[in-house]
C-alpha positions in Angstrom: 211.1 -18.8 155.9 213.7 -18.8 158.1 213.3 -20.3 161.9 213.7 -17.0 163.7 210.8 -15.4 161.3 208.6 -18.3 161.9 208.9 -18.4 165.7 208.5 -14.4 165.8 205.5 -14.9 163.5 203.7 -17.8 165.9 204.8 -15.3 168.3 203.2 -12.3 167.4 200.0 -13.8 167.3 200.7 -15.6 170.8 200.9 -12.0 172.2 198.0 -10.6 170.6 195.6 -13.8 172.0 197.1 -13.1 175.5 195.9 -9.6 174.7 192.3 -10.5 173.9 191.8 -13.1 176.8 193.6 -10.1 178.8 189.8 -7.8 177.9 187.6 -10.7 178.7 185.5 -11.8 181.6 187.3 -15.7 182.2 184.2 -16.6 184.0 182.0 -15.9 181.4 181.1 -17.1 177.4 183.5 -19.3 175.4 186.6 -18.1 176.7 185.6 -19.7 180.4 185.0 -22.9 178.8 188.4 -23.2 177.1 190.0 -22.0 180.2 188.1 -24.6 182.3 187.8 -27.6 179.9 191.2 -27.4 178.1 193.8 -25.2 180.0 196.6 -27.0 178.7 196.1 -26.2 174.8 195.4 -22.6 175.8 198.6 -22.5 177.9 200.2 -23.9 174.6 198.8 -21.2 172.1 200.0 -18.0 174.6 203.2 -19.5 174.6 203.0 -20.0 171.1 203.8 -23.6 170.7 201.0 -24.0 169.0 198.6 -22.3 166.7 194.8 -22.4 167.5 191.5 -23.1 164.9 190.4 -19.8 163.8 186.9 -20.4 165.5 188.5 -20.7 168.6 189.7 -17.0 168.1 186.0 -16.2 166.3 184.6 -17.1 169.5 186.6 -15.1 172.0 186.0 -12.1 169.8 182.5 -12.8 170.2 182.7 -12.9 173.5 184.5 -9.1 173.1 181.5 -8.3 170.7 179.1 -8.9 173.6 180.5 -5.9 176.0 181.9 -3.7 172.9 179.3 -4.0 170.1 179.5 -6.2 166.8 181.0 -2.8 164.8 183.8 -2.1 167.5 185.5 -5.6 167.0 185.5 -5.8 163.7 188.6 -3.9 163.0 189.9 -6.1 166.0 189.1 -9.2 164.2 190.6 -8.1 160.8 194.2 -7.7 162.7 193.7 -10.7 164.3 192.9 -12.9 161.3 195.8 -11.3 159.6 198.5 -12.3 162.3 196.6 -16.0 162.9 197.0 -16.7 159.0 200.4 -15.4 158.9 201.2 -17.5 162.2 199.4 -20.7 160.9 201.8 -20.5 157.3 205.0 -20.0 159.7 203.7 -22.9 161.8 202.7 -25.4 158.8 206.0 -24.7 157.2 207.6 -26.8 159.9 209.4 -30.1 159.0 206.6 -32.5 159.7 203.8 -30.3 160.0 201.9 -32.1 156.7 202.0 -35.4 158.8 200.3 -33.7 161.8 197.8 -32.1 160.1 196.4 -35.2 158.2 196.2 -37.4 161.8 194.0 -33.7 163.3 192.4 -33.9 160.0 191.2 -37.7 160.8 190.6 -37.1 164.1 188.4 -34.2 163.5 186.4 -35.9 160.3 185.7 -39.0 163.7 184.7 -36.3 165.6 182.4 -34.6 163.0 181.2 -37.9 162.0 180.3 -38.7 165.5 178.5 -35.3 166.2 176.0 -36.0 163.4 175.3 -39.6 164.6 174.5 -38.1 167.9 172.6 -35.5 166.8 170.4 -37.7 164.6 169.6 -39.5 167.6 168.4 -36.8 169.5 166.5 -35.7 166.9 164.8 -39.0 166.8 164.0 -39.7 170.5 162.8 -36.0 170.6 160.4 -37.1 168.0 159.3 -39.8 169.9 158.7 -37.7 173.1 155.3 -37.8 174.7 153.7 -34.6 174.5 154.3 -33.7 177.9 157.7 -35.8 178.5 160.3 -33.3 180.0 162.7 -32.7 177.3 164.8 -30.0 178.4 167.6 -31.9 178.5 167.4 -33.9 175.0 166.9 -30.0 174.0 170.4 -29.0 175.7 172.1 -32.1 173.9 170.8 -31.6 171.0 172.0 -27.9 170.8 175.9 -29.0 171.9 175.4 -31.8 169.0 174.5 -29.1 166.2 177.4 -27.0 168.1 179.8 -29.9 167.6 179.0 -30.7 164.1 179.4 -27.3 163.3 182.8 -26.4 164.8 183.8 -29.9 163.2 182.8 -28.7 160.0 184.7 -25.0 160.1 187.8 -27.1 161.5 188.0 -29.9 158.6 187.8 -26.9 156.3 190.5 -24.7 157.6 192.8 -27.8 158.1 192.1 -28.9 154.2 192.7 -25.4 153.3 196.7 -25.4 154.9 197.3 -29.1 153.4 196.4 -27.6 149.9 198.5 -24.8 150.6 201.2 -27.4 151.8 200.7 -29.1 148.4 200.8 -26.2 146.1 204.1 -24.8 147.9 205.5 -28.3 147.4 204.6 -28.4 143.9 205.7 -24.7 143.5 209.8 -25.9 145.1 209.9 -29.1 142.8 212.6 -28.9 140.6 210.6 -28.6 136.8 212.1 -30.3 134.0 211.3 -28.6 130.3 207.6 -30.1 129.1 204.6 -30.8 131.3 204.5 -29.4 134.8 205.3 -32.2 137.9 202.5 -32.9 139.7 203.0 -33.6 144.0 204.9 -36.7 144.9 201.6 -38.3 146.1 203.8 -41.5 147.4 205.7 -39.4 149.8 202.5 -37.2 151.3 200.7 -40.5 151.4 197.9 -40.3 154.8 200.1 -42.0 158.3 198.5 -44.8 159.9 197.6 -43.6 163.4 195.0 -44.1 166.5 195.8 -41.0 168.4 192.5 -39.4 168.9 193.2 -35.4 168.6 193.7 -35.1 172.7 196.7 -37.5 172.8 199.0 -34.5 173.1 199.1 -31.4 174.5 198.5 -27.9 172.6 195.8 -29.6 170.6 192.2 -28.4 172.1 190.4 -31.1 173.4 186.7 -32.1 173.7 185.8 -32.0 170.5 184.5 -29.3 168.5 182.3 -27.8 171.5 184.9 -26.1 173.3 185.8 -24.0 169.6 182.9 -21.5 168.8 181.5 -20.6 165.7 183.1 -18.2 163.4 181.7 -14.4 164.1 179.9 -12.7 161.3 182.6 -10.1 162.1 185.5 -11.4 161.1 187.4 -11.6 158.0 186.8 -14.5 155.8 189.6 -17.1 155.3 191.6 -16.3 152.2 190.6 -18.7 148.9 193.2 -20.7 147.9 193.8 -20.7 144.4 193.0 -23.6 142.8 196.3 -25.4 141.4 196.2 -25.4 137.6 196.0 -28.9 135.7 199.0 -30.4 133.4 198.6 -30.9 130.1 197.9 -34.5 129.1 201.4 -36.5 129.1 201.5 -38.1 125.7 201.1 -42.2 126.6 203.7 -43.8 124.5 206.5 -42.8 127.1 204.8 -44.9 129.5 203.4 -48.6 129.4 199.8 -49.0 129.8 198.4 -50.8 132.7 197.6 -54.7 131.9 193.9 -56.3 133.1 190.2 -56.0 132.5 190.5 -53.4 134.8 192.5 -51.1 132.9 190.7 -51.4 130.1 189.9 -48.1 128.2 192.8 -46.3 130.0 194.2 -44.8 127.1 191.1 -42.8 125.8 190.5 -39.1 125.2 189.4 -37.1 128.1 186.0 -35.1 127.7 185.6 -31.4 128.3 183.7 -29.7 130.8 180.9 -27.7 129.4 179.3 -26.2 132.3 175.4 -25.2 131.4 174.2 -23.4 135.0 170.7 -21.3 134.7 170.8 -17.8 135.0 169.7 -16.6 138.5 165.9 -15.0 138.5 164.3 -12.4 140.5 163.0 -15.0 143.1 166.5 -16.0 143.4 167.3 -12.3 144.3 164.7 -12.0 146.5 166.2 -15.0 149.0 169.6 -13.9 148.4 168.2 -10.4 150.4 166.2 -12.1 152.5 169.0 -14.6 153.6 171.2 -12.0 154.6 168.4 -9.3 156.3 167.5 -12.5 158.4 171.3 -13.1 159.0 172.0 -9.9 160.4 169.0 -10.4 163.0 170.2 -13.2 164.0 173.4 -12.2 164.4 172.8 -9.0 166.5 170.5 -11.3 168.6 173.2 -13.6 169.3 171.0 -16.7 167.7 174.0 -18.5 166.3 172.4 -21.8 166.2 169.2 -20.3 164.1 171.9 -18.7 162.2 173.7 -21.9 161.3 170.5 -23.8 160.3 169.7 -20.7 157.9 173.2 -21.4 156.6 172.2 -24.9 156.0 169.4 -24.2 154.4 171.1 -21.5 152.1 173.6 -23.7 151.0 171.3 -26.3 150.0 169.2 -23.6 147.4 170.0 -23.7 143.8 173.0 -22.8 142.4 172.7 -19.8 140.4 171.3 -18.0 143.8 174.8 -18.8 145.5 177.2 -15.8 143.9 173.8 -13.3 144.9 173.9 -14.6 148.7 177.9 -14.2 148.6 177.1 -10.6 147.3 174.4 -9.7 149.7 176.4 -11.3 152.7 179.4 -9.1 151.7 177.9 -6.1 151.6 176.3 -6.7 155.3 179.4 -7.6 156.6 179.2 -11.4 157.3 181.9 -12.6 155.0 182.8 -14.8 157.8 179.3 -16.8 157.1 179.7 -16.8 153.6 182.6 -19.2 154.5 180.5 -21.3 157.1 178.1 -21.9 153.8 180.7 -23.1 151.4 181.6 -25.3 154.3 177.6 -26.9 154.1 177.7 -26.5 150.3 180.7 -28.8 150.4 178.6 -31.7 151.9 176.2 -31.4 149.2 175.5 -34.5 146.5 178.3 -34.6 144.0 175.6 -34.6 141.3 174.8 -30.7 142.9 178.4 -29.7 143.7 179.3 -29.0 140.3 176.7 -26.7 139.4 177.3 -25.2 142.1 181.1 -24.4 141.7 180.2 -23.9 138.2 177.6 -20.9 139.3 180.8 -19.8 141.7 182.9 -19.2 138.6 180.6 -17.8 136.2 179.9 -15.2 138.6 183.6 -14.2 139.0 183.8 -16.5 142.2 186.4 -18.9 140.4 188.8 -19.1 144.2 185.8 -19.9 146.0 184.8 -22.6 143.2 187.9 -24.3 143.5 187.8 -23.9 146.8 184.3 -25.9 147.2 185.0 -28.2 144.8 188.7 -29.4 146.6 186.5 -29.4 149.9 183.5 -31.6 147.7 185.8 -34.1 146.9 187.4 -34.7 150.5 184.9 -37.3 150.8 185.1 -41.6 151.4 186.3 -42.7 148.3 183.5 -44.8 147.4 181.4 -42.2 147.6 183.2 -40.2 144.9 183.5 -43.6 143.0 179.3 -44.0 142.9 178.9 -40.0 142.6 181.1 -39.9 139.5 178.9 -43.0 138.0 176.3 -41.0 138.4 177.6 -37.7 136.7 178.3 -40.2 133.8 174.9 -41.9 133.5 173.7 -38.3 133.5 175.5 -37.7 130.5 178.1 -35.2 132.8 181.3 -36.5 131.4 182.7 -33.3 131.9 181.8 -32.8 135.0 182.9 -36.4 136.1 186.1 -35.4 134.9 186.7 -32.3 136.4 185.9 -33.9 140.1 188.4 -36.9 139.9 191.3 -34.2 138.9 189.8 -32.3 142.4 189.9 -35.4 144.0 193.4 -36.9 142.9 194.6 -33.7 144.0 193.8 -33.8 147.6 194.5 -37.7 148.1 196.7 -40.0 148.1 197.4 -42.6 145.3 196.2 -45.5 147.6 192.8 -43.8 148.7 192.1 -42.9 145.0 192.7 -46.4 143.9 189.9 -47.2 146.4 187.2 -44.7 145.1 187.0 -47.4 141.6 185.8 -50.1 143.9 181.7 -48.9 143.1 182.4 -50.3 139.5 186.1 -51.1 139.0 185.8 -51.8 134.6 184.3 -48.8 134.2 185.8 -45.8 137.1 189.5 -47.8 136.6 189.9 -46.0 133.2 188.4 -42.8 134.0 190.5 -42.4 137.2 193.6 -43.1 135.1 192.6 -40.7 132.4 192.0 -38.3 135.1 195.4 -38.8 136.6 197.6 -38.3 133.4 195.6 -34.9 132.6 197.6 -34.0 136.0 201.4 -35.1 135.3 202.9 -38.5 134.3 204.6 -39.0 137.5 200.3 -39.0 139.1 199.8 -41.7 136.5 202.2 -43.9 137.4 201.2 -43.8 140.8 197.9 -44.3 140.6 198.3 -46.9 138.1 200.5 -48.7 140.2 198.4 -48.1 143.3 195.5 -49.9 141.5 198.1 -52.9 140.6 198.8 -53.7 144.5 195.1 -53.3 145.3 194.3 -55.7 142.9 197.2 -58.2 141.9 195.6 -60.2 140.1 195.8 -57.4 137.1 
């Protein structure tokens, strides 16, 4: 993409933003708090120096929905989608822009973090309220704390989505010798040390998630990313195997996945409709925070009832929720996750899948360490396998070296199996990343 089609394509969007805030009340709903709390970052987006989160744009069509009806936007937020994703590729194919979106990325995982700390607490010294304490305002707290963890949610997503496109297009330019495919240089796309919070400069919005609203049952769903497919194994006597107690076991044969998620039943039906008839009250009563919680609560059902809710919720016209609960089905248990992607792809769901499974694994590292323990001890070698290749995909070599620390003799050789099922050149990194966190190997 050349420089003039990027700018026209950031551009294009800029004007059709400036077009929306041009139909809304300023002093009123979502769009008066950007306009008031961060007027700097909205300047930046009409003059399209910068892009903004898709729920930022959700919100103001809400605000649209609210004088011109739910049905009357939609078509609006179709074209709107359309020139933000288009706008969002031209801007991410900037040199730099991978570097950028890792430090928002941290500074919106802080922020998210930080919202469910604060809601917790709320939670708790609302339990502890006398009867007839005054607790309107723990009440208004707590609702901006569900409001930020939930914006902080959609935004992690939507920025891990454009780094795995970032990856894939990088994998998709490498020059490819004859053999086994590449995999990313992990070294070079390794995470920048930083301690800007996601304010320090302008055309970012500020504030936290709060000032971006939720996504509108309206609007188009993000697109899935395809999931990148997996190199065969590189044959090991072209490298030399790593030396330790550590490394011990390195060498041995990977084990296949073999997926065994029930059938869905007519109770699992019956929710499925349920979820969505109560969705679409919700929604046309502008209940977004009851809305969210039955999200939550959807997400965390079993997994054969998943691909019926994504089939009820398409057909109602709230694709834009089926993303918000693939967002909360990303933060379930790992030992969960994989049925769950696995029900995904049975039911001819294999993007979203992938896409859940990428999203699972963008977790502390050892908390993928202990979860993939776990799948083993369960007897889930297949499925232990299948989330370190998500994981070494969407980290660097240094963080995955960390996600052994639960048990280092026994995750050491199933991360370095993992990582030659991807390419040789992801072997050597990670095996080498392991060597300088541990030199005594």
């Amino acid at each position: 993409m050349t420089v003039d089609q990027s700018s026209a394509r950031v551009g294009d969007f800029a004007r059709a933003l400036a077009d929306l805030l041009g139909r809304l009340d300023r002093d009123a709903g979502w769009c008066a708090v950007f306009l008031r709390r961060d007027p700097e970052s909205v300047d930046a987006c009409l003059r399209g120096r910068t892009v903004p989160p898709w729920d930022v744009v959700a919100a103001l069509l809400g605000d649209l929905a609210t004088t011109l009806g739910s049905a009357d936007v939609r078509a609006e937020g179709e074209r709107l989608r359309a020139l933000h994703s288009a706008a969002l590729a031209a801007h991410d194919a900037r040199p730099g822009a991978r570097a950028e979106l890792v430090e928002i990325l941290e500074s919106t995982s802080r922020e998210r973090r930080r919202a469910a700390a604060r809601e917790a607490e709320l939670r708790g010294l609302l339990a502890e309220a006398a009867p007839m304490a005054p607790t309107h305002a723990l009440r208004v707290d707590l609702a901006w704390a569900r409001d930020d963890h939930a914006r902080a949610t959609a935004r992690c997503a939507e920025l891990r989505t454009r780094l795995a496109r970032l990856r894939e297009r990088e994998e998709d330019d490498a020059p490819r010798a004859p053999g086994p495919a590449t995999s990313l240089d992990r070294n070079r796309m390794s995470n920048p040390a930083s301690t800007r919070t996601a304010g320090a400069r302008p055309g970012r919005f500020r504030g936290g998630s709060r000032f971006a609203g939720e996504p509108d049952a309206e609007a188009a769903a993000p697109p899935s990313v395809a999931s990148p497919e997996a190199a065969p194994p590189v044959p090991a006597a072209a490298e030399s195997p790593p030396r330790g107690a550590r490394f011990a076991g390195a060498t041995e044969t990977p084990t296949a996945a073999t997926p065994t998620t029930p059938r869905p039943d007519g109770r699992d039906r019956r929710e499925a409709a349920r979820i969505a008839r109560d969705l679409v009250r919700l929604r046309d009563q502008a209940r977004s925070g009851e809305a969210h919680a039955l999200l939550v609560e959807a997400a965390r059902g079993p997994a054969p009832r998943l691909p019926l809710i994504a089939d009820e919720l398409g057909r109602n016209g709230l694709a834009a929720d089926w993303a918000t609960l693939l967002w909360e089905a990303a933060l379930l248990p790992l030992a969960r996750l994989i049925p769950a992607c696995d029900a995904l792809a049975e039911a001819g769901l294999a993007d979203d899948g992938a896409r859940l499974l990428r999203q699972g694994a963008a977790r502390p590292a050892p908390e993928v360490g202990r979860g993939v323990l776990g799948l083993v001890e369960e007897g889930r070698d297949g499925e232990a396998g299948r989330l370190l290749d998500a994981y070494l995909r969407t980290r660097a070599p240094e963080e995955a070296a960390r996600s052994v620390a639960p048990d280092p003799p026994r995750l050491t050789p199933m991360l370095l199996r993992a990582a030659r099922r991807i390419s040789g050149r992801c072997h050597r990194d990670v095996a080498h990343a392991l060597r300088v966190a541990d030199p005594s190997t």
